[in-house]
C-alpha positions as a Markdown table, in Angstrom:
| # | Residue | x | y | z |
|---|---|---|---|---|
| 1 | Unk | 78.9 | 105.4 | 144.7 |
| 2 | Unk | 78.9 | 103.5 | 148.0 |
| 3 | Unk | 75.3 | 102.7 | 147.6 |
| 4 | Unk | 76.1 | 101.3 | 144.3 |
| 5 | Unk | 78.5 | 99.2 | 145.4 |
| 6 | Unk | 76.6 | 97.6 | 147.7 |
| 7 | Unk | 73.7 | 96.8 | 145.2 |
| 8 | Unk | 76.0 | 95.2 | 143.0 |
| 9 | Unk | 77.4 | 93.0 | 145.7 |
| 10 | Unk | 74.2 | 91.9 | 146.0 |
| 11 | Unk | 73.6 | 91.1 | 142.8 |
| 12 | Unk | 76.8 | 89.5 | 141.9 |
| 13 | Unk | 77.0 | 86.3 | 143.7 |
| 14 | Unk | 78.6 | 87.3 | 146.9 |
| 15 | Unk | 81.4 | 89.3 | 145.2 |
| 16 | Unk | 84.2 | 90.7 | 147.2 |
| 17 | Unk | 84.3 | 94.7 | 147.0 |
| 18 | Unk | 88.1 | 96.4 | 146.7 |
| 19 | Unk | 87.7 | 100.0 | 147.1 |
| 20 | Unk | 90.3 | 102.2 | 145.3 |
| 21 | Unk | 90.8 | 105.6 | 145.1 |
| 22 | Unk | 91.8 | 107.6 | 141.4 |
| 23 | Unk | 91.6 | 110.7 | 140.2 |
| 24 | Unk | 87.7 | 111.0 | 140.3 |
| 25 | Unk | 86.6 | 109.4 | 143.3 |
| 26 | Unk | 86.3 | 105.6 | 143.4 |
| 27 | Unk | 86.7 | 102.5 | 141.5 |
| 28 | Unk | 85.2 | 99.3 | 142.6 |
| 29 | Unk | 87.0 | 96.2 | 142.1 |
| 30 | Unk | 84.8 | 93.0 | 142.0 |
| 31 | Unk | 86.4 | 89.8 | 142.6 |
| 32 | Unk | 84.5 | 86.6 | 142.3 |
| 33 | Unk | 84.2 | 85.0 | 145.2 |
| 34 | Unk | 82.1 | 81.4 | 146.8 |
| 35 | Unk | 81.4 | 80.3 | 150.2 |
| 36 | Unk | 83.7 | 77.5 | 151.8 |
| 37 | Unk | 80.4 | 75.6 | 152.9 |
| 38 | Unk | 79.6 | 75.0 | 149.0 |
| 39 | Unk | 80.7 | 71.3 | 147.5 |
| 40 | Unk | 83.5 | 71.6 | 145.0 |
| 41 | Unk | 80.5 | 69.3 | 142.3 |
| 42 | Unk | 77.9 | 71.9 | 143.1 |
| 43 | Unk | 76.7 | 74.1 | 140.2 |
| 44 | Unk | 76.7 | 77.7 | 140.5 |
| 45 | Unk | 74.4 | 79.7 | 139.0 |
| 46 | Unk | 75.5 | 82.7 | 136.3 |
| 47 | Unk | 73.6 | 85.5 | 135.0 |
| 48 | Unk | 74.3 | 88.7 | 133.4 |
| 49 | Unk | 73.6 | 92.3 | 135.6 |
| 50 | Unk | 72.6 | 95.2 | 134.3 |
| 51 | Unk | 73.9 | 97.9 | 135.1 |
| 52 | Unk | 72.2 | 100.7 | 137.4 |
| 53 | Unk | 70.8 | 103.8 | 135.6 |
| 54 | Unk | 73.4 | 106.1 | 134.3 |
| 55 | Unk | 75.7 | 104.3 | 133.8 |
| 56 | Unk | 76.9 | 101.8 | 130.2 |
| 57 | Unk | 78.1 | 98.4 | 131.1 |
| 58 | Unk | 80.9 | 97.1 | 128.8 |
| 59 | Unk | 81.7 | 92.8 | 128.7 |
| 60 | Unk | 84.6 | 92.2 | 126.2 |
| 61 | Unk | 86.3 | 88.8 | 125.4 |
| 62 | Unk | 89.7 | 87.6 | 124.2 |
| 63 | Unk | 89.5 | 84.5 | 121.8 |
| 64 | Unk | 93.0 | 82.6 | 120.5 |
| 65 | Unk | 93.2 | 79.4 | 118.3 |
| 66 | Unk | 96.4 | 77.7 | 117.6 |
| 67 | Unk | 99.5 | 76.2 | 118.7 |
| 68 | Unk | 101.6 | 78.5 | 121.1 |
| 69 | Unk | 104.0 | 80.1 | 118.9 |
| 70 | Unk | 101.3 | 80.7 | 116.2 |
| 71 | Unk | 98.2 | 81.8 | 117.4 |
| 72 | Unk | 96.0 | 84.0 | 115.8 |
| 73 | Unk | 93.7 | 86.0 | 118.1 |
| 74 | Unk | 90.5 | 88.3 | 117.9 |
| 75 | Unk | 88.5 | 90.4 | 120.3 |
| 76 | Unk | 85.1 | 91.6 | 121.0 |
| 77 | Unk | 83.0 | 93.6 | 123.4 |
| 78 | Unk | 79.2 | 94.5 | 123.6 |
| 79 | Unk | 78.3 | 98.0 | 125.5 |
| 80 | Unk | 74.9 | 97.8 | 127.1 |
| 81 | Unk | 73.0 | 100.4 | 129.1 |
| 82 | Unk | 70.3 | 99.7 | 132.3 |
| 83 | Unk | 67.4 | 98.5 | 130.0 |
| 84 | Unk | 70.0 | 95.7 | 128.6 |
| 85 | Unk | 70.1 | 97.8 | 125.1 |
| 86 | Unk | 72.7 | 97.2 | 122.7 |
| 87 | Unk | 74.3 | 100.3 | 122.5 |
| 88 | Unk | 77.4 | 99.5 | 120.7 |
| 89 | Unk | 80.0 | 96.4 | 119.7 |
| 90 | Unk | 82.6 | 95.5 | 118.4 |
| 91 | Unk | 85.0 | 92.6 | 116.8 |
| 92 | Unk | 88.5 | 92.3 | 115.1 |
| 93 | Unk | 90.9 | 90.2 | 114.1 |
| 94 | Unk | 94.5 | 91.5 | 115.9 |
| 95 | Unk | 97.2 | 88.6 | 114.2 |
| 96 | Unk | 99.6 | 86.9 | 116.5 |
| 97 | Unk | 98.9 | 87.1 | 120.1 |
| 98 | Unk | 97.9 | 84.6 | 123.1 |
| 99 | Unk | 94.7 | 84.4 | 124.8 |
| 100 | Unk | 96.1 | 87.2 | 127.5 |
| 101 | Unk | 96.6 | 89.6 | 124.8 |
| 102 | Unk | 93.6 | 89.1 | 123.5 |
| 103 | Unk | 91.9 | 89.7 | 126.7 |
| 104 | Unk | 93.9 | 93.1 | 127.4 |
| 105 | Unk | 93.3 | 94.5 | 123.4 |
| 106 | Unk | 89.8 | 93.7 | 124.0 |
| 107 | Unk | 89.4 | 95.9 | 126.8 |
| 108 | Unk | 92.0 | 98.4 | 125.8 |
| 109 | Unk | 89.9 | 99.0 | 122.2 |
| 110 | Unk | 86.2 | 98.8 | 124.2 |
| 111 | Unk | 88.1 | 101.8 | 126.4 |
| 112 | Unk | 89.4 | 103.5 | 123.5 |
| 113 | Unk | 86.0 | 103.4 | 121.7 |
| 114 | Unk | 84.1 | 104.7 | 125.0 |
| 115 | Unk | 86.0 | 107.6 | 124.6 |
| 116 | Unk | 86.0 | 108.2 | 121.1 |
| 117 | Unk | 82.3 | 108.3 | 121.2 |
| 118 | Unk | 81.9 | 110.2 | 123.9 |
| 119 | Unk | 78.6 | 108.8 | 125.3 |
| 120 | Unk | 79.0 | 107.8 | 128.5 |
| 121 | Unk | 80.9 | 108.8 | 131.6 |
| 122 | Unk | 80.5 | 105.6 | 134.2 |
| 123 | Unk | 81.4 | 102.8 | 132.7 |
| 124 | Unk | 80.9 | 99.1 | 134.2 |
| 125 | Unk | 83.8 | 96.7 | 132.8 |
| 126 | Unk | 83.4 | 92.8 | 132.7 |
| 127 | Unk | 85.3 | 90.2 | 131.9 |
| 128 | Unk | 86.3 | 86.4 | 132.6 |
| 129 | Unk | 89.7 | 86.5 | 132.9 |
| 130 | Unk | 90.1 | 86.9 | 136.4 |
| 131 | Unk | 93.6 | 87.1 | 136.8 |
| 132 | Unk | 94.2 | 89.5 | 134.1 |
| 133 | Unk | 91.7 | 92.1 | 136.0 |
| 134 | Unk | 93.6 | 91.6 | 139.3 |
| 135 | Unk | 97.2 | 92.7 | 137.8 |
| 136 | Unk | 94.9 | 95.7 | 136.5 |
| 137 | Unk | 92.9 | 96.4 | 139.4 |
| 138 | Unk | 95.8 | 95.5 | 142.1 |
| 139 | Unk | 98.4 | 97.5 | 139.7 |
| 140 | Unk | 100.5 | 94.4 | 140.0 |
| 141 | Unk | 103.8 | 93.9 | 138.7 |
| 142 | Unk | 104.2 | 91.5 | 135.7 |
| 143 | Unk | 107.2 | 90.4 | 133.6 |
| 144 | Unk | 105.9 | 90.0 | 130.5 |
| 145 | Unk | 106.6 | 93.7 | 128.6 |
| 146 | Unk | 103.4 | 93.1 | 126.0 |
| 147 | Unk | 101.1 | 92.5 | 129.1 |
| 148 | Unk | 102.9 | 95.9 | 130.8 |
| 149 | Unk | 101.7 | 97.5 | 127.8 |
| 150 | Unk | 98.8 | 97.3 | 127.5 |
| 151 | Unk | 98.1 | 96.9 | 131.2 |
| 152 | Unk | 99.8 | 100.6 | 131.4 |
| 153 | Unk | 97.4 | 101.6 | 128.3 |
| 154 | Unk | 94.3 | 100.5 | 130.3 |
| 155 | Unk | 95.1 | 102.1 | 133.4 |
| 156 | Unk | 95.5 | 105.8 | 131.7 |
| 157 | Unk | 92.2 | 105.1 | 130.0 |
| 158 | Unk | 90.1 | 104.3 | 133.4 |
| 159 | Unk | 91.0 | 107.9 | 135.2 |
| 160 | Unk | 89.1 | 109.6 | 132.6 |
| 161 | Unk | 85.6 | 108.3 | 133.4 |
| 162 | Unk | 84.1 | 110.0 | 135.8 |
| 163 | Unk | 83.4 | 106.5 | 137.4 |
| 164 | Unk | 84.4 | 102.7 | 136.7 |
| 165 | Unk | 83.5 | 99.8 | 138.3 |
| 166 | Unk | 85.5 | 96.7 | 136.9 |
| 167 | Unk | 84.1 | 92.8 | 137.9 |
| 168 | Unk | 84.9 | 89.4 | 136.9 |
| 169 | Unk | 82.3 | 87.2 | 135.5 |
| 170 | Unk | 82.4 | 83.6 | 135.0 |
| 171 | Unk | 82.0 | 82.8 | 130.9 |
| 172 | Unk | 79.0 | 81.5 | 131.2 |
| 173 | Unk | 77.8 | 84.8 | 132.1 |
| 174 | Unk | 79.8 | 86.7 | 129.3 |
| 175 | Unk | 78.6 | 84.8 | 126.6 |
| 176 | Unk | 77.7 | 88.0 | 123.9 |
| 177 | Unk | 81.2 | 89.5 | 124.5 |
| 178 | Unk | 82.8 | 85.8 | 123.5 |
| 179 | Unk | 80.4 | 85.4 | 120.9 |
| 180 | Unk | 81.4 | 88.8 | 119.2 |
| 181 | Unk | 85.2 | 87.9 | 119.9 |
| 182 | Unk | 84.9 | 84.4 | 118.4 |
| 183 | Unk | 83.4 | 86.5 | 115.2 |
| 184 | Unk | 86.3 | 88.5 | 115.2 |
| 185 | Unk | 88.2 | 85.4 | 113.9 |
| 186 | Unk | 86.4 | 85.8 | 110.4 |
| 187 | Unk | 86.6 | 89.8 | 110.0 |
| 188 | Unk | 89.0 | 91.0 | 106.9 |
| 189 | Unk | 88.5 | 94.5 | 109.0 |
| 190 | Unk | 87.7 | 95.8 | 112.7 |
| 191 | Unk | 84.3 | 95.9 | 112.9 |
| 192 | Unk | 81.9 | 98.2 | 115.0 |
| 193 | Unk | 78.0 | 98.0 | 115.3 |
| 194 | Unk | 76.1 | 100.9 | 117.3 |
| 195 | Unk | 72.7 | 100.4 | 118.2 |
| 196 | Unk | 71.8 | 97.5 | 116.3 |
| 197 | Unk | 73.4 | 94.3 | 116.8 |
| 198 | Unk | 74.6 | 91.6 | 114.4 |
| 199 | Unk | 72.4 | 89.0 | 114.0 |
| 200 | Unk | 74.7 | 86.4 | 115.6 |
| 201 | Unk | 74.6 | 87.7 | 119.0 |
| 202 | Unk | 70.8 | 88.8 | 119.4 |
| 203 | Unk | 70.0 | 85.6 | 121.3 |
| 204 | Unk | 72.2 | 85.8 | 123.5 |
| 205 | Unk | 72.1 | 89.3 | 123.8 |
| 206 | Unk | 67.9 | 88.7 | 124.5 |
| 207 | Unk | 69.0 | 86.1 | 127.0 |
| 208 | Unk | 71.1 | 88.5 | 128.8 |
| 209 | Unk | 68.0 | 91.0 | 129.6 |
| 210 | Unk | 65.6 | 88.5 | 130.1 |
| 211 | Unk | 67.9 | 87.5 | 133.1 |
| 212 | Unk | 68.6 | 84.0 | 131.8 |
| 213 | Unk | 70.7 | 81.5 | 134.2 |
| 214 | Unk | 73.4 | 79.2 | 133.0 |
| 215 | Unk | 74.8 | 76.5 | 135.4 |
| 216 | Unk | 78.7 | 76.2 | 135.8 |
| 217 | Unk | 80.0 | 73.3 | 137.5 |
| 218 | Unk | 82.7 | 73.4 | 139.7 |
């Protein structure tokens, strides 16, 4: 696991390594992070990792349009193994609820379809909303009771894998998972493709394995 860790520090653009302990061993926490020496205008390059053999790698987005007060949200998530292969996704429309939400319920329901499946046992989680991984990495206390919720929800879910490593990635390099999410928005029903991917997110998905690079400016 250590060894592992240390590979994907490598790989993740100098990405700060919290090491917590859980019922099975270790979880890695991996925290964006850039050197002070960079200029704020520089560009930074993004690209999707693959995970290391063994293990499935699941990115999952949170999309809300509206006013506050009446927002209607959807979610999505893709689950990829080492070779970059679509193994599974999914998208849904969930009603009411703010971008936060939406960001929580879609990694709550990539969880809960990891285990109803069955297939895999270390799981990579990836997302973009970096403060939302924090309060669930760090266990932090929050006030808001829906975010407890499903915060609480997530963190019963993770001890059952035998291993979980959960990173932030900028958008730019979670662009299937938003793709899928922004979908969601058009679904009469949940919606869950294994093995072979909507036609919507192939490109993107292709640009993922291919190692594609997409600039972020500061």
């Amino acid at each position: 696991m250590i060894g592992l860790g240390l590979d994907l520090w490598r790989c993740q653009q100098r990405q700060l390594i919290t090491v917590i302990s859980s019922q099975n061993g270790f979880r890695f926490g991996l925290r964006s992070s850039s050197s002070s020496s960079k200029k704020k205008a520089e560009a930074v390059p993004v690209s999707w990792a693959k995970p290391e053999m063994g293990w499935a790698k699941l990115n999952f987005d949170g999309s809300s349009k509206g006013a506050a007060g009446n927002n209607k949200a959807s979610i999505g998530g893709v689950i990829r193994n080492h070779k970059a292969e679509f193994l599974m996704g999914y998208a849904e429309s969930i009603g009411e609820a703010n971008s936060n939400i939406a960001e929580l319920v879609a990694l709550r329901r990539g969880l809960e379809l990891v285990l109803e499946y069955g297939l895999w046992s270390h799981v990579w989680l990836e997302g973009d909303a970096k403060t939302l991984l924090d309060i669930i990495v760090e266990k932090r206390q929050v006030k808001c009771v829906d975010v407890q919720m499903h915060v609480a929800h997530i963190n019963s879910i993770i001890p059952k894998l035998s291993s979980c490593i959960v990173s932030h990635i900028y958008r730019e390099g979670n662009r299937a998972a938003d793709k899928l999410a922004r979908m969601g928005h058009y679904l009469d029903k949940p919606q869950v493709w294994c093995f072979d991917p909507p036609h919507e997110v192939v490109p993107l998905l292709f640009h993922d394995a291919e190692g594609k690079i997409v600039f972020r400016k500061r």
